[in-house]
N, C-alpha and C positions, 0 to 999 in steps of 0.2 A: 479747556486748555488754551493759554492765550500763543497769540501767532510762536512768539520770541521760543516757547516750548514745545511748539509743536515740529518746527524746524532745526531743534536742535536735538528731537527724540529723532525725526527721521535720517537726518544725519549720523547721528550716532548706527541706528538701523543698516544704515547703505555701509559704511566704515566697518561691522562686524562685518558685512555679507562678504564684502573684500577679502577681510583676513579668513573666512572659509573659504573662501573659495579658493586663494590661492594655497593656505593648506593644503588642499587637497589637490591641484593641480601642476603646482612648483615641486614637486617628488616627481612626476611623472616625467616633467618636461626634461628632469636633472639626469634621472636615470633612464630616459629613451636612447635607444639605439641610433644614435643619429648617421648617415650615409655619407662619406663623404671621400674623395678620388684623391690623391695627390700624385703631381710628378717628381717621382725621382732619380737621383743621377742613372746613366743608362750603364748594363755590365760591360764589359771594357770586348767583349767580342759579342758580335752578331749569330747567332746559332736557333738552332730549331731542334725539338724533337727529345728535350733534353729532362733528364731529372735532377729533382730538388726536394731537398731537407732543409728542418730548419733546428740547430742547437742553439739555447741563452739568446737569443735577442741578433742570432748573425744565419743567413740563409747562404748553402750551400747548391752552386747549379753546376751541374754538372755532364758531361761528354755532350752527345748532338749529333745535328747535321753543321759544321761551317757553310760554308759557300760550294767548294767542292771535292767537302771530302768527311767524313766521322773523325768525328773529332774523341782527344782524350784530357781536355781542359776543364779544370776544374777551380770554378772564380767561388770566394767566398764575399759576402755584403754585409755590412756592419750597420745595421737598421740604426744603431746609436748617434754615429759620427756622417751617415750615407756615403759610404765609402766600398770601395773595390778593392781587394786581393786577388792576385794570382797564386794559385796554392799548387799542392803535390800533384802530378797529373794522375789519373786514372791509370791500372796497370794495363787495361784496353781499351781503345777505342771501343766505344759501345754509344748507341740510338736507339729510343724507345725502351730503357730500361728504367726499374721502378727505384727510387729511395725512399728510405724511412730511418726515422732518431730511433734509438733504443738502447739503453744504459749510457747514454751519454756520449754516441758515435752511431755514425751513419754508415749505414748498411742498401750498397747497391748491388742491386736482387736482376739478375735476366738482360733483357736487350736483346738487337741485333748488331751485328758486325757487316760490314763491307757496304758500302753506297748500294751494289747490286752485282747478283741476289744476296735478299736479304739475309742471314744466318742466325736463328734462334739461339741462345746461348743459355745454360743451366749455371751461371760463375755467379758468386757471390764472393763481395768487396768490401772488409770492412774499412772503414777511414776512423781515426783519431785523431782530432782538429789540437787538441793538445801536442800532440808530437809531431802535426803535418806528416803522417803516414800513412800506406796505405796493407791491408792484409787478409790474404785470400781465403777464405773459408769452404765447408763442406758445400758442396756443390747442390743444386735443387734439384729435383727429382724429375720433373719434366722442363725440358729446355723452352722457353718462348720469351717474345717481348710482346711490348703493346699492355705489358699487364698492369694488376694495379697493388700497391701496397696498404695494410691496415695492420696498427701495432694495439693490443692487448695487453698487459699486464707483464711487459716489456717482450714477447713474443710477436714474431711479423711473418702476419699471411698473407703470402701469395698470392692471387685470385686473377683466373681469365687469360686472357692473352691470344697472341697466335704463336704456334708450336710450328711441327714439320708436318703435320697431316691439317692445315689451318685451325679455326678457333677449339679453344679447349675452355671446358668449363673447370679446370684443375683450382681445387684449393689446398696449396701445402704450407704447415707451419715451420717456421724455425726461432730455434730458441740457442739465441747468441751465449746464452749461460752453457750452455752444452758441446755448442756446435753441433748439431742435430735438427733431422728435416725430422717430421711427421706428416701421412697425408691424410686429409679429411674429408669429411662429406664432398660432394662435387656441387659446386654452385649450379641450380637450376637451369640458365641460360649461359650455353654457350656465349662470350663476345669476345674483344677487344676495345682498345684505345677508350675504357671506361675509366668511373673514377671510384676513391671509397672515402666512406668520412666513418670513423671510430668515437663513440659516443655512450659512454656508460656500459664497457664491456659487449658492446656490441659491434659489430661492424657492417656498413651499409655500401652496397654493390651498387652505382650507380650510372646510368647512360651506356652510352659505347656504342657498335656495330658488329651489323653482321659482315665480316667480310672489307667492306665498303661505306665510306660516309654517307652514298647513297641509299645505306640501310640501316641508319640509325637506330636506334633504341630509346624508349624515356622507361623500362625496365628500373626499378628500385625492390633489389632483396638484401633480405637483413640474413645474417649470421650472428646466431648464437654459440659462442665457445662452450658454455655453463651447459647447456643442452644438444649440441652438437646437431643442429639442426637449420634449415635455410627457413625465410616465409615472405610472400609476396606482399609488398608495402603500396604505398600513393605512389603514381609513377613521374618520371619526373616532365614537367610541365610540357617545356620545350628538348623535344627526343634532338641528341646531338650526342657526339664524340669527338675525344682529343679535346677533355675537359677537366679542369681543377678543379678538387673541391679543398675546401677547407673547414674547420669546427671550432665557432668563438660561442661560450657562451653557451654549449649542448646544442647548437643548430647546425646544419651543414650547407656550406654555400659553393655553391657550384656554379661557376664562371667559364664564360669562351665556347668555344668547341669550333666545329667543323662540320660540315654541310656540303653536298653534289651544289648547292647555290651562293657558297661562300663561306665566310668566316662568321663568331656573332660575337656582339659584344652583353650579351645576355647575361643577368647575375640573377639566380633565383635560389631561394633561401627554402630549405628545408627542417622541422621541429620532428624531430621522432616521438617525443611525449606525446603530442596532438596527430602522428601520421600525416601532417599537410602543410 
């Protein structure tokens, strides 16, 4: 083989190896999950302690702590435009109560009332972002806040909290089709201030405390509706409470909390298919 083709097979050689290789590597890079933070505008009040839903692409946050008082404010965020609404207030001032979407209106579930003492509350509030209203429903079965919400097959359970005699392991459903509680199995661990992420008909119990930040939890149990049964999972990495989770994509990502040493800015990602 003279020079002129020996360097034009090996070139040719090195040019295929290219286009395999990035066949098979340019899928992966396309569809990686890639991380990434952004800031945006800030809600139009300062508050703590508050919940949030999210309907169509706009997030709903809702009552609090203000500065120095419980608030009953309710700002709606248009992920679209980044933009702030001030919408219907809350029929109570409520802090540390749960929200969740379901049929197309948000449902706040429990809390407490009064800066101090705290007041466990059993009210459920629907909101229709359509009519800017708000509408009181059948009441929960055990009063507490601190709890956590998880929707099913448009059904939302209740899970955890602190009540009047402190933490309860209470899990009760409600189905907005009926207006109607049911209760169910008792979640293994008593806590509060946990969080839940809802993934393929199941729902996962996540962090919290006993009591006190200084008694964290990294506690993760799964409930099954289909079988009406709890089971103890990977627990979560970094044990912490007065944390979000969220679920893109069947994973569950659990952000923040609170700690006896501070705040975190922690994001640890959770796959139920794999348990880790």
């Amino acid at each position: 083989m003279r020079m002129s083709e020996n360097y034009g097979y090996m070139r040719s050689c090195f040019v295929k190896a290219i286009i395999c290789f990035l066949l098979l590597v340019l899928p992966l890079y396309l569809y990686a999950e890639v991380a990434i933070w952004e800031t945006k505008k800030p809600a139009l009040k300062e508050r703590s302690e508050v919940a949030a839903a999210s309907i169509e692409g706009k997030i709903y946050v809702i009552g609090g702590f203000g500065r120095f008082s419980v608030t009953d404010l309710l700002e709606e965020y248009d992920t679209s435009t980044d933009t702030w609404k001030k919408k219907a207030p809350l029929p109570t001032s409520l802090h540390h109560a749960g929200a969740a979407e379901a049929g197309g209106k948000i449902y706040v579930i429990g809390g407490f009332k009064r800066l101090w003492p705290w007041s466990p509350m059993d009210t459920v509030y629907e909101y229709n972002p359509a009519k800017d209203q708000w509408t009181q429903k059948a009441s929960m079965p055990t009063a507490r806040g601190a709890l956590a919400l998880g929707v099913v097959n448009n059904k939302i359970y209740a899970v955890g909290g602190v009540g009047k005699d402190g933490d309860t392991k209470a899990n009760e459903v409600y189905d907005p089709m009926t207006n109607t509680w049911e209760i169910k199995p008792p979640m293994p661990t008593a806590r509060d201030h946990l969080s839940i992420g809802s993934v393929e008909g199941k729902i996962y119990a996540i962090g919290g405390r006993l009591g006190t930040y200084a008694k964290n939890l990294a506690i993760n149990e799964m409930y099954d509706p289909k079988t009406d049964t709890w089971k103890n999972l990977a627990p979560l990495p970094t044990p912490r409470s007065g944390i979000a989770a969220s679920v893109l994509h069947e994973r569950i990502y659990v952000f923040g909390g609170e700690s006896s040493e501070g705040t975190f800015k922690t994001v640890e990602g959770y796959d139920p298919k794999t348990d880790s």
